[in-house]
C-alpha positions in Angstrom: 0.0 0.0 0.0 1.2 3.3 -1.4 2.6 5.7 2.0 2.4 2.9 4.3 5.6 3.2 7.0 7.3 0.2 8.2 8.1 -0.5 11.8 9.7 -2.7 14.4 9.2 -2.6 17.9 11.6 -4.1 20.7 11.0 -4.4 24.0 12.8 -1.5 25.6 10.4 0.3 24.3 6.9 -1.7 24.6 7.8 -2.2 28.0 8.6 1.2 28.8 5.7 2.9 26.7 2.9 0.3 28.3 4.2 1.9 31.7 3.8 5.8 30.4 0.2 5.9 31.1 -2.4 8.9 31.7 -4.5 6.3 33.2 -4.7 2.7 33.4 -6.9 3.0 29.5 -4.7 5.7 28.2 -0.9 3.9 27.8 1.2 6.1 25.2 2.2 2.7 23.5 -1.3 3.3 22.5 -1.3 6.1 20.7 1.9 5.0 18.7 -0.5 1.7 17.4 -2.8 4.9 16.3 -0.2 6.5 14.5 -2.5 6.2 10.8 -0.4 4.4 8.0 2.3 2.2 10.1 2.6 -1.2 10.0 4.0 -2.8 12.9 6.5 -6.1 13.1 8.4 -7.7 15.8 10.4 -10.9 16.4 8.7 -13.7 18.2 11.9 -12.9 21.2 10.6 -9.6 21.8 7.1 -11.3 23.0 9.9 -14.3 24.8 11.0 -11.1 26.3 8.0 -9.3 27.3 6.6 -12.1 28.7 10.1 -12.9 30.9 9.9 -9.0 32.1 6.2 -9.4 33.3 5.4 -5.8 33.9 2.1 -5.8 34.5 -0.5 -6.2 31.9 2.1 -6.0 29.3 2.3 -9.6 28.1 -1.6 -9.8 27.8 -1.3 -6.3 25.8 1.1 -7.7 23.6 -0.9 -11.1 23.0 -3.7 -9.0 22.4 -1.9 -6.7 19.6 -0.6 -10.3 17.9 -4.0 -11.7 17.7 -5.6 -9.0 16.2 -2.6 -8.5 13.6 -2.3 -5.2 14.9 1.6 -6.4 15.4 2.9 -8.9 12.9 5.3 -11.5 14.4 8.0 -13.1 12.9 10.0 -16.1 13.8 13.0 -17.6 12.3 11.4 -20.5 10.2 9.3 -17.3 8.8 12.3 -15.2 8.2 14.0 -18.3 6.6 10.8 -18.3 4.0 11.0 -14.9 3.1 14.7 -15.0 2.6 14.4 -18.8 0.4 11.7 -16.2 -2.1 14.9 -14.1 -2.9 17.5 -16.2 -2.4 16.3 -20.0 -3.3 18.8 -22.6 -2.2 21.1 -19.5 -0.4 18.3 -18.7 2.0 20.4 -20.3 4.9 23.9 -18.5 3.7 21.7 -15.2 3.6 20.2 -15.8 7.4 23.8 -16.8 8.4 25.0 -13.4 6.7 21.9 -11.6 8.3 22.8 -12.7 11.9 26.8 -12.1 11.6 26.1 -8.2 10.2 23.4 -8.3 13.1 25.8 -9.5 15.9 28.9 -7.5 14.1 26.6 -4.0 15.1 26.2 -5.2 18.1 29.8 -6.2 19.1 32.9 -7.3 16.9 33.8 -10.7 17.4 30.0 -11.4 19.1 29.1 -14.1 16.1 32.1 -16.0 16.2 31.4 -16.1 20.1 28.3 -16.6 20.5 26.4 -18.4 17.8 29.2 -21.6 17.5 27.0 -23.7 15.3 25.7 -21.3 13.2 28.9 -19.9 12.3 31.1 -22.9 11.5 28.0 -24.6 9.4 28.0 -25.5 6.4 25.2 -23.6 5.2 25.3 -24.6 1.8 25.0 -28.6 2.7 22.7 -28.5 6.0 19.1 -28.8 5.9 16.7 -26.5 6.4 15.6 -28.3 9.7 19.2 -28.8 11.0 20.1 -25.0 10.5 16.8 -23.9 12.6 17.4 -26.7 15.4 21.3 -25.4 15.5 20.2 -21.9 15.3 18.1 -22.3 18.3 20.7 -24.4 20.1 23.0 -21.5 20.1 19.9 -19.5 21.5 19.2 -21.4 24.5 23.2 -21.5 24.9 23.0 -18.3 24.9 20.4 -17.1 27.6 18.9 -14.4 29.0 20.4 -11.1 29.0 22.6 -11.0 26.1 20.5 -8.7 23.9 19.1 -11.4 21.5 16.2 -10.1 21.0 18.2 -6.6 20.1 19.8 -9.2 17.8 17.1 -10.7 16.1 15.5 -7.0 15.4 18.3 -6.8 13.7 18.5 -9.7 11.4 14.6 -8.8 10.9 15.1 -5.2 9.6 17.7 -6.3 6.8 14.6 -9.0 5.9 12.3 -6.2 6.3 14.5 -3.3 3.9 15.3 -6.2 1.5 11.1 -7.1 1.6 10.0 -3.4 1.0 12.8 -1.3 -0.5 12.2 1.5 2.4 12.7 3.5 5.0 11.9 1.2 8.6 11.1 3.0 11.4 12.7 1.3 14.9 11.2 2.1 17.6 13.6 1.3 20.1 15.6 1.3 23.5 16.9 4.6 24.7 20.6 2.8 24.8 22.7 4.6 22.8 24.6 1.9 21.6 21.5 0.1 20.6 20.2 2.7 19.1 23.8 3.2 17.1 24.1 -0.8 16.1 20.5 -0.1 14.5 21.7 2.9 12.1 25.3 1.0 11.1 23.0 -1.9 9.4 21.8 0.9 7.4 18.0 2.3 5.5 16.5 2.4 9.1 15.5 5.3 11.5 15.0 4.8 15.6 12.4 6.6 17.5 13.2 6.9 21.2 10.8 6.7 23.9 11.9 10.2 24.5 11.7 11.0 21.0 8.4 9.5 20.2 7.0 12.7 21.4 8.3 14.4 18.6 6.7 12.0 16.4 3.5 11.6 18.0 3.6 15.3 17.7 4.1 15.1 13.8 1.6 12.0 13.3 -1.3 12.8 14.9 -1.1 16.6 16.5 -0.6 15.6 19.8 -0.5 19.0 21.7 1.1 20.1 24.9 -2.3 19.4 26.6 -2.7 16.0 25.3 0.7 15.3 26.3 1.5 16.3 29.8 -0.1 13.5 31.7 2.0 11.3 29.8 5.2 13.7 30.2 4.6 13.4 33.9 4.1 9.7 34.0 7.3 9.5 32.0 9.2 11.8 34.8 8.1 10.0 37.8 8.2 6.3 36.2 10.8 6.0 33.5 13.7 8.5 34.7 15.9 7.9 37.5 16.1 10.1 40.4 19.3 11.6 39.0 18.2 12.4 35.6 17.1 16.0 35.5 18.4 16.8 31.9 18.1 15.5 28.8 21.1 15.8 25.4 19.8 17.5 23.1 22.3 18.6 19.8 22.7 22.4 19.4 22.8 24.3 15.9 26.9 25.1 15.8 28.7 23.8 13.5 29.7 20.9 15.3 27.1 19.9 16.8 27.7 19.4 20.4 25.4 18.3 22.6 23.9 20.0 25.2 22.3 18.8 29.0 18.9 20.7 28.7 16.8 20.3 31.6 13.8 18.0 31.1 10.8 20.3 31.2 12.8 22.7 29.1 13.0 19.7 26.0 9.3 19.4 26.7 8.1 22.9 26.4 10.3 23.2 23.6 9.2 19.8 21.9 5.8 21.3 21.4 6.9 24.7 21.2 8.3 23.3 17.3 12.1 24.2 18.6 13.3 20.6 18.6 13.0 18.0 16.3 14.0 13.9 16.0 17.4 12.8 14.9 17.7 9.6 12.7 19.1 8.3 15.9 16.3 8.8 17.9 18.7 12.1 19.7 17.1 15.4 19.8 18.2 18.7 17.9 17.4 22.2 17.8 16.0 23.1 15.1 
């Protein structure tokens, strides 16, 4: 469909956005699923992941999102299907490739250390069975807590940019470096939860009014006790960035003197 925007969602920022709330009917996660003309995809670790951090109501908000295709879910067999439509009998080489940019964003040397089987398969002999049972071997070895489902966001927006030919929008963790691995794979632009603002600003005229339930949840649930600024990149030359304090950015969000950064950063506009 002509316009439509693509967009993956990780868990970072589900999880954080289901918590940003002006009530317990009024989530901000919400009103990004309203954003008109999106199309929303995760990997099936993001819901492994959701449903492992249990905030509450999150997992049945997720489950709910799935079932109603609001969120299209991939898994690896699917990935694998898309990938064999391009590729034929190089599907596996092309998931193998997928994975090692994926895990070479993330951390040099991370695909080689990490995924054992996958990387010293011969992906031009094994079977399309064997390379998803040793795929998800290396998974489980794996665990918790090592950013895999970062990692298959990853190998999902390369499948997603080859699918489609544009743009994807990630809307993702406010880690910088997460945010970083997303832009070195390349045609893809991340929307912070502190920058989703911005966009929800641009999408569906969400004004100061509408927003500062939400700005206050955000304050009082998402930021630490410490955090009384946010960066935000200045107009010089070389772009520095700057520690505004954080109901400065907001007055200034809607006041249309900052704008989004592919990275999901603020500027001055």
């Amino acid at each position: 469909m002509a316009n439509e925007k693509y967009a993956l969602l990780d868990t970072d920022f589900i999880s954080k956005m289901h918590l940003i709330r002006k009530d317990d009917h009024n989530k901000l996660i919400d009103k990004i699923m309203a954003m008109p003309g999106y199309c929303f995809y995760c990997h099936k670790q993001i819901q492994v992941e959701i449903m492992r951090h249990n905030i509450a109501g999150a997992p049945e908000w997720f489950q709910s999102k799935i079932e109603s295709k609001s969120i299209c879910m991939y898994d690896d067999e699917m990935i694998l299907d898309e990938l064999s439509g391009v590729y034929g009998e190089w599907a596996i080489s092309a998931y193998a490739g997928m994975l090692k940019t994926a895990c070479d964003a993330y951390k040099d040397g991370y695909f080689e250390e990490k995924f054992v089987l996958v990387s010293q398969m011969d992906c031009r002999s094994i079977s399309r069975e064997d390379f998803l049972k040793q795929l998800q071997d290396d998974c489980d070895t794996i665990g918790e807590g090592q950013n895999l489902g970062e990692l298959k966001s990853y190998v999902l927006l390369q499948v997603l940019n080859l699918k489609f030919g544009e743009q994807i929008y990630v809307f993702c963790s406010d880690d910088k470096n997460a945010r970083n691995g997303v832009i070195s794979i390349g045609g893809a632009r991340c929307i912070s939860v502190l920058s989703s603002f911005v966009r929800l600003k641009k999408e569906i005229s969400f004004t100061k009014e509408d927003a500062m339930p939400y700005i206050d949840s955000y304050m009082n649930t998402c930021l630490g006790k410490d955090q009384t600024a946010f960066r935000v990149q200045d107009t010089s030359k070389e772009r520095r960035m700057c520690r505004i304090p954080c109901e400065q950015v907001f007055e200034e969000i809607f006041d249309g003197k900052i704008d989004e950064l592919i990275t999901g950063n603020l500027k001055y506009i």
